[in-house]
PQR file with spaces between the fields and no chain letter, atoms N, CA, C, O and H, PARSE charges and radii, in Angstrom:
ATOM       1  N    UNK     1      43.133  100.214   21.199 -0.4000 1.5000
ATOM       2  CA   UNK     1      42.431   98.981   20.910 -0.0000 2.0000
ATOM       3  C    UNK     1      42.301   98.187   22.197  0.5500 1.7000
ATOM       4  O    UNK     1      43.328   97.909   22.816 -0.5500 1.4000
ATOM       5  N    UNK     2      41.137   97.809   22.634 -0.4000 1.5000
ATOM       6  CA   UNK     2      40.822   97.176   23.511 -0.0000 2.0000
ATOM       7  C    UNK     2      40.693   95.434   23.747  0.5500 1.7000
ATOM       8  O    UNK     2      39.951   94.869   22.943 -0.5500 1.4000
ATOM       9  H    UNK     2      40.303   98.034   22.131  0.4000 1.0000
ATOM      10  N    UNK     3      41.198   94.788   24.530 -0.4000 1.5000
ATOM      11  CA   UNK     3      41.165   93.349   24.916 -0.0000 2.0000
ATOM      12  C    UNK     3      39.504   92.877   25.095  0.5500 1.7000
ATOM      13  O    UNK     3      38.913   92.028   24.428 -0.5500 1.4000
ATOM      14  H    UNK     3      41.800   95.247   25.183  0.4000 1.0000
ATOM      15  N    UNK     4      39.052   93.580   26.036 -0.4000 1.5000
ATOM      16  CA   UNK     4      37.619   93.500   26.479 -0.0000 2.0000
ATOM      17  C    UNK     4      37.347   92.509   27.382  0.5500 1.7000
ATOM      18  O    UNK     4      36.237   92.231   27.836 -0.5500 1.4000
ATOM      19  H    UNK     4      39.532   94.270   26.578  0.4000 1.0000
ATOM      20  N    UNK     5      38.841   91.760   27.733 -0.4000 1.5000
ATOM      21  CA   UNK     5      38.290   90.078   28.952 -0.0000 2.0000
ATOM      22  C    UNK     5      37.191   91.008   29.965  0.5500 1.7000
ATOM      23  O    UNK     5      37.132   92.124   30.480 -0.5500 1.4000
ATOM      24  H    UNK     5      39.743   91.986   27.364  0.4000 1.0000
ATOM      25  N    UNK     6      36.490   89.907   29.880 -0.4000 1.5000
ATOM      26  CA   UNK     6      35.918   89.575   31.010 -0.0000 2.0000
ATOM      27  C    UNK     6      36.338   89.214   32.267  0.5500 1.7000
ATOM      28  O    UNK     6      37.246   88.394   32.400 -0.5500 1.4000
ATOM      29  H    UNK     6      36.538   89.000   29.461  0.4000 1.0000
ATOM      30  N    UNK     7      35.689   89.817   33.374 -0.4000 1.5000
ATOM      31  CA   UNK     7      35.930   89.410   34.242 -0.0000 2.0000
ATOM      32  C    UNK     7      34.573   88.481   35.706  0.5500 1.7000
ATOM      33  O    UNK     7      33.490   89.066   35.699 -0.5500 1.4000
ATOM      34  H    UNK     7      34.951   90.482   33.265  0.4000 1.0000
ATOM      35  N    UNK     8      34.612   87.724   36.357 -0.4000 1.5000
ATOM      36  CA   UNK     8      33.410   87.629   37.466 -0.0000 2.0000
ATOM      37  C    UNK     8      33.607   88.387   38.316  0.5500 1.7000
ATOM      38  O    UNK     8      34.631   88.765   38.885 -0.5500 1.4000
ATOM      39  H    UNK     8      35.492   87.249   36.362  0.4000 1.0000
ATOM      40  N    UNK     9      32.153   88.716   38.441 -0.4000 1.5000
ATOM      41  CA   UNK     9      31.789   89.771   39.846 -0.0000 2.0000
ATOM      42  C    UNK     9      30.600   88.968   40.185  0.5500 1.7000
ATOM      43  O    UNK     9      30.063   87.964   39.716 -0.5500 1.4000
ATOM      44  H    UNK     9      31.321   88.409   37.979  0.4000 1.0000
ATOM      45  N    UNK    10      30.300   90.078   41.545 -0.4000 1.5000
ATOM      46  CA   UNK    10      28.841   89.484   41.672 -0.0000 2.0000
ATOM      47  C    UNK    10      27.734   90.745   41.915  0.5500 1.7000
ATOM      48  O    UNK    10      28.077   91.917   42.070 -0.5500 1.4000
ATOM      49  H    UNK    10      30.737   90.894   41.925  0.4000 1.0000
ATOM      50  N    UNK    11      26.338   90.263   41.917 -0.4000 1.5000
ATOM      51  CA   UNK    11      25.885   91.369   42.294 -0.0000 2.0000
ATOM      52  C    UNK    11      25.549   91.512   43.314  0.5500 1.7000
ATOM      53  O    UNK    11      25.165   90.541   43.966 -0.5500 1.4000
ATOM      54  H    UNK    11      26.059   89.311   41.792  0.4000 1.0000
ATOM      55  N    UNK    12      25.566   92.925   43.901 -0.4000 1.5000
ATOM      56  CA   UNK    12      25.779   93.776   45.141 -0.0000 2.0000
ATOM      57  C    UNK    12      24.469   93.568   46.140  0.5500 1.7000
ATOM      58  O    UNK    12      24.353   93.668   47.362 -0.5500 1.4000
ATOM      59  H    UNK    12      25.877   93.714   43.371  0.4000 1.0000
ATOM      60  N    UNK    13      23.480   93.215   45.019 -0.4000 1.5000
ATOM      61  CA   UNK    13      22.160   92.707   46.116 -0.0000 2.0000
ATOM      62  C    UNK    13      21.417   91.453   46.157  0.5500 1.7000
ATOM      63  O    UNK    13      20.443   91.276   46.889 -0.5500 1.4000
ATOM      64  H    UNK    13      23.574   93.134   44.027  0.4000 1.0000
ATOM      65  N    UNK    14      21.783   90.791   45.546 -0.4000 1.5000
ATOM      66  CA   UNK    14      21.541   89.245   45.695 -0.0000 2.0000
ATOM      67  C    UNK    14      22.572   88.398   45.539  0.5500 1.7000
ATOM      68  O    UNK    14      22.387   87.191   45.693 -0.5500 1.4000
ATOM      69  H    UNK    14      22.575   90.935   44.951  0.4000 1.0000
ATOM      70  N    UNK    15      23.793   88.896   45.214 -0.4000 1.5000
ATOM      71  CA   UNK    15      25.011   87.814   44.968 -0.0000 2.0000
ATOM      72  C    UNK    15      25.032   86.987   43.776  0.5500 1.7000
ATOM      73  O    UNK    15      25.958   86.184   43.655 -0.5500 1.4000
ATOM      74  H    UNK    15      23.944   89.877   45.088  0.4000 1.0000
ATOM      75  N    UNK    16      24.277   87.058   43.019 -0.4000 1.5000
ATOM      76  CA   UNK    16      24.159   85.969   41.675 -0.0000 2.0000
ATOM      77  C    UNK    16      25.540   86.963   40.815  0.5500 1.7000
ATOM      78  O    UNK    16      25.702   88.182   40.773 -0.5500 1.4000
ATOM      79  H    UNK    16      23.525   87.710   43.117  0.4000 1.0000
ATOM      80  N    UNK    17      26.346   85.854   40.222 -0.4000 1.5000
ATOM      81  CA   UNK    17      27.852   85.731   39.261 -0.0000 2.0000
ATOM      82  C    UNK    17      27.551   86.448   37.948  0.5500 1.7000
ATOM      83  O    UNK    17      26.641   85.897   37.329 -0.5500 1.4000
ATOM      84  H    UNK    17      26.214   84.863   40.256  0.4000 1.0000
ATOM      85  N    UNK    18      28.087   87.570   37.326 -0.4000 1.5000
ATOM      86  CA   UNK    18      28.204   87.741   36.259 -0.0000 2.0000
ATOM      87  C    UNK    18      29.381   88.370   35.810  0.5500 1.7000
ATOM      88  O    UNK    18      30.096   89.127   36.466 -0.5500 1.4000
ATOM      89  H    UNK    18      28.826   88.018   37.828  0.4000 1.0000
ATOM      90  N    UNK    19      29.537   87.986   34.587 -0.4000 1.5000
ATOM      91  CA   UNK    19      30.840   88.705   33.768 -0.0000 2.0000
ATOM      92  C    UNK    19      30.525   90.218   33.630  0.5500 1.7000
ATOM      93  O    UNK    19      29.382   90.609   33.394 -0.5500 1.4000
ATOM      94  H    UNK    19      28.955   87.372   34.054  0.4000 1.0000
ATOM      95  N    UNK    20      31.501   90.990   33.774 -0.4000 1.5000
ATOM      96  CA   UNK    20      31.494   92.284   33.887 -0.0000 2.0000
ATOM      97  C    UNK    20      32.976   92.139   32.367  0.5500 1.7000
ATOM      98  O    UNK    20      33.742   91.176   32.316 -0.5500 1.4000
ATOM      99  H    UNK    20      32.430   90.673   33.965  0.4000 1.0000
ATOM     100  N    UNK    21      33.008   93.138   31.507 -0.4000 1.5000
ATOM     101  CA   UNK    21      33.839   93.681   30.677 -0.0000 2.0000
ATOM     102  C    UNK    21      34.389   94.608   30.949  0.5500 1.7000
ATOM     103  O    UNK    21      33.584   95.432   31.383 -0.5500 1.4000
ATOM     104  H    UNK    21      32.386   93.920   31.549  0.4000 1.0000
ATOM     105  N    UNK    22      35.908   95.170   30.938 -0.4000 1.5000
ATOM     106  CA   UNK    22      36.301   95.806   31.436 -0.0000 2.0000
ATOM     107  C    UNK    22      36.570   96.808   29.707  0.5500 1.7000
ATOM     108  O    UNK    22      36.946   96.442   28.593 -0.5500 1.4000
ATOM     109  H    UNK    22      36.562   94.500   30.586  0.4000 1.0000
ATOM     110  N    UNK    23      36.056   98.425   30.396 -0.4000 1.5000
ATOM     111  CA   UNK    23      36.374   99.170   29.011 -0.0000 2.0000
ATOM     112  C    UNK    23      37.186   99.428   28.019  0.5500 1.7000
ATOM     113  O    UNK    23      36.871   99.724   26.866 -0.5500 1.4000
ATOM     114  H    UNK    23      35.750   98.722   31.300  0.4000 1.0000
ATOM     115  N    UNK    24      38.521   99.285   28.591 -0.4000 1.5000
ATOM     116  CA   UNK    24      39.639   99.721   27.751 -0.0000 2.0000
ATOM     117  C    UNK    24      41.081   98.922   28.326  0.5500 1.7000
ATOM     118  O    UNK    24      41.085   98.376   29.429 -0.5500 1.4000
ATOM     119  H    UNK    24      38.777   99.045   29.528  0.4000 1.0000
ATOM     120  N    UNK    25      41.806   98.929   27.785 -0.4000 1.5000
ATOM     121  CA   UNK    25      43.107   98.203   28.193 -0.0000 2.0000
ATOM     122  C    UNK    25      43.979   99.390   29.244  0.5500 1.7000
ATOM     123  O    UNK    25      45.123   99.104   29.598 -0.5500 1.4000
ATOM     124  H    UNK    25      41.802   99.373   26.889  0.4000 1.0000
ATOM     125  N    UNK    26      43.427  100.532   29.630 -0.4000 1.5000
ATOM     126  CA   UNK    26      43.555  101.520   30.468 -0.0000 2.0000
ATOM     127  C    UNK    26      43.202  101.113   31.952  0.5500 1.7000
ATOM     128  O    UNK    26      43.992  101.125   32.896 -0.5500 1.4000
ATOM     129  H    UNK    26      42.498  100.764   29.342  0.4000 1.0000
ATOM     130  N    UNK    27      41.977  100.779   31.983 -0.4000 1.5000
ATOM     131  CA   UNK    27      41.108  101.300   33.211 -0.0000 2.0000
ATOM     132  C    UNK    27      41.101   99.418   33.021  0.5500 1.7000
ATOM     133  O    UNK    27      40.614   98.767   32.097 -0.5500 1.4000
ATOM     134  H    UNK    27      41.335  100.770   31.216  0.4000 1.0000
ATOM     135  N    UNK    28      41.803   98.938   34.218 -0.4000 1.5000
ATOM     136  CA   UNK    28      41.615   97.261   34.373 -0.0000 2.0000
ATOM     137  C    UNK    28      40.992   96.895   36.002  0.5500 1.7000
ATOM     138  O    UNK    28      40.165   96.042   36.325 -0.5500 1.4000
ATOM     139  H    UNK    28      42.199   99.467   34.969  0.4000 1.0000
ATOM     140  N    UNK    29      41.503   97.579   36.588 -0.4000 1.5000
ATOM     141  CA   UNK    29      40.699   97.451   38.367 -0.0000 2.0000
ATOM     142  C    UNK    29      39.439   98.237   38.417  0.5500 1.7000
ATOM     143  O    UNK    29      39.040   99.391   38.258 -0.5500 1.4000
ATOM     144  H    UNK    29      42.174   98.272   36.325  0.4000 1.0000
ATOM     145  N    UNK    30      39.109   97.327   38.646 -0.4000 1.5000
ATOM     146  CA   UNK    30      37.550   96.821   39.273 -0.0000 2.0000
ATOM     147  C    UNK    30      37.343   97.442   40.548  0.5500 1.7000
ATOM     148  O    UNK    30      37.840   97.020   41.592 -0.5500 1.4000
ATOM     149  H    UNK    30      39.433   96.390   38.775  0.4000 1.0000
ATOM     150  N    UNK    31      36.378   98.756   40.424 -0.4000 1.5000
ATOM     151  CA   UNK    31      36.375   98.935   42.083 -0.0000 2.0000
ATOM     152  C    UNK    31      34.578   99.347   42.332  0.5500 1.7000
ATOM     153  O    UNK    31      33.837   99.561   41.372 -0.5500 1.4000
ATOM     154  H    UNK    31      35.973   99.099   39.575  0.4000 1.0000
ATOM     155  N    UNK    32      34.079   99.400   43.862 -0.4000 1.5000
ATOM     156  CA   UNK    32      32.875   99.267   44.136 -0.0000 2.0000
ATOM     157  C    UNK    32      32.415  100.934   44.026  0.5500 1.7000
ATOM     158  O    UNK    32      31.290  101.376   43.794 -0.5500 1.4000
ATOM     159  H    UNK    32      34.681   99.226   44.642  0.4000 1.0000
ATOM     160  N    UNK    33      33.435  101.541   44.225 -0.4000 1.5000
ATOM     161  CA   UNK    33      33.436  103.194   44.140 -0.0000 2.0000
ATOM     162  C    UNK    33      34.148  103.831   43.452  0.5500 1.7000
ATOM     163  O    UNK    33      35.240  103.366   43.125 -0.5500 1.4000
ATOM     164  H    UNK    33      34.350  101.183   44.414  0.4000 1.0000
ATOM     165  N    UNK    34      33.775  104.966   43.070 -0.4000 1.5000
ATOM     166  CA   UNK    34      35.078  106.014   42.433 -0.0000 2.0000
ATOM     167  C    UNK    34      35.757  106.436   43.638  0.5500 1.7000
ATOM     168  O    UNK    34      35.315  106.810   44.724 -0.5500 1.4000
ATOM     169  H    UNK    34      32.888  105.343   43.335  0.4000 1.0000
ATOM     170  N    UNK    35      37.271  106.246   43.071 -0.4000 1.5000
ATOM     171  CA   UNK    35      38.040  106.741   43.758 -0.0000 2.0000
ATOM     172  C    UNK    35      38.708  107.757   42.492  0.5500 1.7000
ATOM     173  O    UNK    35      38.830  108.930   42.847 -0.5500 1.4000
ATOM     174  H    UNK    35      37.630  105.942   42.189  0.4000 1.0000
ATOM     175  N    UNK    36      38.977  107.571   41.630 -0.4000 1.5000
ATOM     176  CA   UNK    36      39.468  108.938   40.649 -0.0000 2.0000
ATOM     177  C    UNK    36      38.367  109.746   39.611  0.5500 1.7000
ATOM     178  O    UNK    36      37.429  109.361   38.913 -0.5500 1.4000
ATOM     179  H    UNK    36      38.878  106.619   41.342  0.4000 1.0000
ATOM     180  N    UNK    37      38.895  110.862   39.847 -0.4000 1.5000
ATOM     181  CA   UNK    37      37.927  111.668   38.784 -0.0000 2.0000
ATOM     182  C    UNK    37      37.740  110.494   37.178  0.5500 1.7000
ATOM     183  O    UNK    37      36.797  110.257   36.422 -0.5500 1.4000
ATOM     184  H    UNK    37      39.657  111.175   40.414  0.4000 1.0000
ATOM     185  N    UNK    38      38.949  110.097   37.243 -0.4000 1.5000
ATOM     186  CA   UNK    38      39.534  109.365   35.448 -0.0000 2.0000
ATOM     187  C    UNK    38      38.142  108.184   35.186  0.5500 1.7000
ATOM     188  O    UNK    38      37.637  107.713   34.167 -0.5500 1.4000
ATOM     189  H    UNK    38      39.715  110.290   37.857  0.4000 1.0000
ATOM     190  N    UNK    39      37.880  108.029   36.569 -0.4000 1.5000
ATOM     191  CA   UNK    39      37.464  106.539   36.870 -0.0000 2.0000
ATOM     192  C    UNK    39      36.361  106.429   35.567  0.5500 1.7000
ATOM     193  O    UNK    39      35.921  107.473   35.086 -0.5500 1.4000
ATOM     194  H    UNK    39      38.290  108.411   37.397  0.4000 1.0000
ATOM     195  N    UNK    40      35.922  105.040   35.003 -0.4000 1.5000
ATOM     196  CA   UNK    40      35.273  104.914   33.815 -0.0000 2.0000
ATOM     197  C    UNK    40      33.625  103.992   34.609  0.5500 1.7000
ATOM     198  O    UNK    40      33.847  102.784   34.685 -0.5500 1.4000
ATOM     199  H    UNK    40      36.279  104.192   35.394  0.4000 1.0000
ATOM     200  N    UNK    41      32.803  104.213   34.911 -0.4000 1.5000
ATOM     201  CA   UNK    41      31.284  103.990   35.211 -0.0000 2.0000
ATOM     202  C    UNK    41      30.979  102.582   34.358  0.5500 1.7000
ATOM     203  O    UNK    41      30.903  102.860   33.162 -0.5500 1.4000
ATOM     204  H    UNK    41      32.623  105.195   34.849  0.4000 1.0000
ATOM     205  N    UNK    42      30.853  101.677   34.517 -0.4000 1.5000
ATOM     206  CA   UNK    42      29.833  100.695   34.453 -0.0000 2.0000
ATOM     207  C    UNK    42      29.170   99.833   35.099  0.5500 1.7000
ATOM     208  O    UNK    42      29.513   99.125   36.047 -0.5500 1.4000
ATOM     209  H    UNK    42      30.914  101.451   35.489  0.4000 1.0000
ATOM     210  N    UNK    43      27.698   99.958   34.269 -0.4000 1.5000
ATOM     211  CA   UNK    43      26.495   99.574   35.286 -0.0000 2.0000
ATOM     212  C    UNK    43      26.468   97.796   34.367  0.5500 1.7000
ATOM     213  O    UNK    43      26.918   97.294   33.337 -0.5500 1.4000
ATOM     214  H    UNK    43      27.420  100.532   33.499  0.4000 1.0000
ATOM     215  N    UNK    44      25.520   97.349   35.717 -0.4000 1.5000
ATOM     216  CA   UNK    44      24.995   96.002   34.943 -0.0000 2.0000
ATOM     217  C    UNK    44      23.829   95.520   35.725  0.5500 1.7000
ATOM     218  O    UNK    44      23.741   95.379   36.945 -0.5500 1.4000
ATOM     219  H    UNK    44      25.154   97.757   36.553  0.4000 1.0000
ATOM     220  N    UNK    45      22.780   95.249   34.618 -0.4000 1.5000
ATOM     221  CA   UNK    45      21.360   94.945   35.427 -0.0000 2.0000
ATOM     222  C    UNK    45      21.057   93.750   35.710  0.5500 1.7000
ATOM     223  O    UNK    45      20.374   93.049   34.962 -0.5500 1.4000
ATOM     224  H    UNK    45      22.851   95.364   33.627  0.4000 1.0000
ATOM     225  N    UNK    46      21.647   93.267   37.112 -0.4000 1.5000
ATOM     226  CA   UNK    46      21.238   91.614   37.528 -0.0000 2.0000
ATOM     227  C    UNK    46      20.495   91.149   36.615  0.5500 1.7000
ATOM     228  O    UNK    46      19.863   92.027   36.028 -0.5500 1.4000
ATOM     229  H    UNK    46      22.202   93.836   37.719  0.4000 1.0000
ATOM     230  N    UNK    47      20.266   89.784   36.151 -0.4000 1.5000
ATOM     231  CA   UNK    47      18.864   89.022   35.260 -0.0000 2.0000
ATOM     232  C    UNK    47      18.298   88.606   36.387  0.5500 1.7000
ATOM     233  O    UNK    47      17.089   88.413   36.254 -0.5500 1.4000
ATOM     234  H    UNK    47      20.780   89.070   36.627  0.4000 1.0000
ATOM     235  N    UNK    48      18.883   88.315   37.853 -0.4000 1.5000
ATOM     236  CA   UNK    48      18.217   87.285   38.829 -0.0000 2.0000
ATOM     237  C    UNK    48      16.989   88.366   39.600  0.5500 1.7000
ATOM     238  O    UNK    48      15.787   88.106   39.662 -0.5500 1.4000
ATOM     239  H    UNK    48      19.864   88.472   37.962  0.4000 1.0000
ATOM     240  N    UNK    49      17.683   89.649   40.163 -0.4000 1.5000
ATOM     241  CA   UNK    49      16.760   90.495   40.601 -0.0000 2.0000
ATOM     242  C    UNK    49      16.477   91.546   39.977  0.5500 1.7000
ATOM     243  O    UNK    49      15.468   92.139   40.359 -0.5500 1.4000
ATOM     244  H    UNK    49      18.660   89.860   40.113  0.4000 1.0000
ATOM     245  N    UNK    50      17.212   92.090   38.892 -0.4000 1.5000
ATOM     246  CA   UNK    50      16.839   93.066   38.000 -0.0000 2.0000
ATOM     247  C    UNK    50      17.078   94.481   38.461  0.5500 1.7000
ATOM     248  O    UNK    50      16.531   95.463   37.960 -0.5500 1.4000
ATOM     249  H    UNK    50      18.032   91.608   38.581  0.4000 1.0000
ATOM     250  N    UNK    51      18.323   94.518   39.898 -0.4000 1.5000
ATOM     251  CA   UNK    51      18.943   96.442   40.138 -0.0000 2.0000
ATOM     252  C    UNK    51      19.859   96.567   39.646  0.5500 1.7000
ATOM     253  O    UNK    51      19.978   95.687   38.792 -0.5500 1.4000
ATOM     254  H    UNK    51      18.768   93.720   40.306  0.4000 1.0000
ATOM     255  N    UNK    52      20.849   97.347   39.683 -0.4000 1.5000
ATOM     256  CA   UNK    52      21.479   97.883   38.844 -0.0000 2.0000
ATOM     257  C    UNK    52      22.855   97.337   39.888  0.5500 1.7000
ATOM     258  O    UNK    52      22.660   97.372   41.103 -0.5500 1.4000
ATOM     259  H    UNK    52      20.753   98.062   40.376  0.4000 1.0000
ATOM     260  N    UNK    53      23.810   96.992   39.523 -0.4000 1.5000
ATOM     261  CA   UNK    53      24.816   97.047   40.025 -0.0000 2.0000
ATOM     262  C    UNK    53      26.273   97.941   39.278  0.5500 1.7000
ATOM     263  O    UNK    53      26.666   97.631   38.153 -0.5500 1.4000
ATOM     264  H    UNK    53      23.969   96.964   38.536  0.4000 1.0000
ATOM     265  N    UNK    54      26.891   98.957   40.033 -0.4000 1.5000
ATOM     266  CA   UNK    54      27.664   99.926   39.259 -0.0000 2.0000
ATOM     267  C    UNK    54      29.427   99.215   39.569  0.5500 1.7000
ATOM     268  O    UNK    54      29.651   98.545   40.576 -0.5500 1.4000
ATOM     269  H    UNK    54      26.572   99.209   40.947  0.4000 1.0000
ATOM     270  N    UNK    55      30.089   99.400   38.931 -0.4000 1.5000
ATOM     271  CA   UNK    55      31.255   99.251   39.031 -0.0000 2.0000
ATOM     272  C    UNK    55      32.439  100.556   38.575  0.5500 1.7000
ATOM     273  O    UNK    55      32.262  101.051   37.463 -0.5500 1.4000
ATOM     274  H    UNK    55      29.907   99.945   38.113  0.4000 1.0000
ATOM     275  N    UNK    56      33.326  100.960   39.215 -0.4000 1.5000
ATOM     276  CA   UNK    56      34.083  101.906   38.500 -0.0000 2.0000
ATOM     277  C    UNK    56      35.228  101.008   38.348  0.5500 1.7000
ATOM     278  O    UNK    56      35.641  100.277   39.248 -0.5500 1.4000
ATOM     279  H    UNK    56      33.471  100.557   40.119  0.4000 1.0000
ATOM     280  N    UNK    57      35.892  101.121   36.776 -0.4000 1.5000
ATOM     281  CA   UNK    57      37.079  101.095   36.379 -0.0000 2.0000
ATOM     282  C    UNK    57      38.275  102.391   36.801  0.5500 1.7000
ATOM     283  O    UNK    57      38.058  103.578   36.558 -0.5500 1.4000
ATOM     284  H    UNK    57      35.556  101.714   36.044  0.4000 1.0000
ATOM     285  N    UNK    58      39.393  101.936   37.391 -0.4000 1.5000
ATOM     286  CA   UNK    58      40.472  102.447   37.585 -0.0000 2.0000
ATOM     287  C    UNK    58      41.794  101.605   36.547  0.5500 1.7000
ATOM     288  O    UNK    58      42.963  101.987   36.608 -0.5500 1.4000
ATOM     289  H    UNK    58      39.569  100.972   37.589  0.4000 1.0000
């Protein structure tokens, strides 16, 4: 069962603030790359410029 807080990030190509959710009560760090195979992928599509910004959970 998952918490789901939120957390702020920003995005990677214009800097505008958004809450990112983190997947599971497992995978809580926030990173810009995979560093483990385990690692869990989420994307989020700026509203300000509209690319994709990826995040891996560790």
């Amino acid at each position: 069962m998952s918490s789901n807080t939120s957390r702020p990030f920003s995005c990677s190509y214009c800097g505008v603030e958004y809450n990112a959710i983190k997947p599971d009560d497992i995978h809580t760090k926030a990173n810009k790359y995979k560093i483990n195979r385990n690692d869990i992928e989420t994307t989020h599509e700026c509203n300000e410029c509209g690319k994709i910004t990826r995040l891996y959970w560790s």
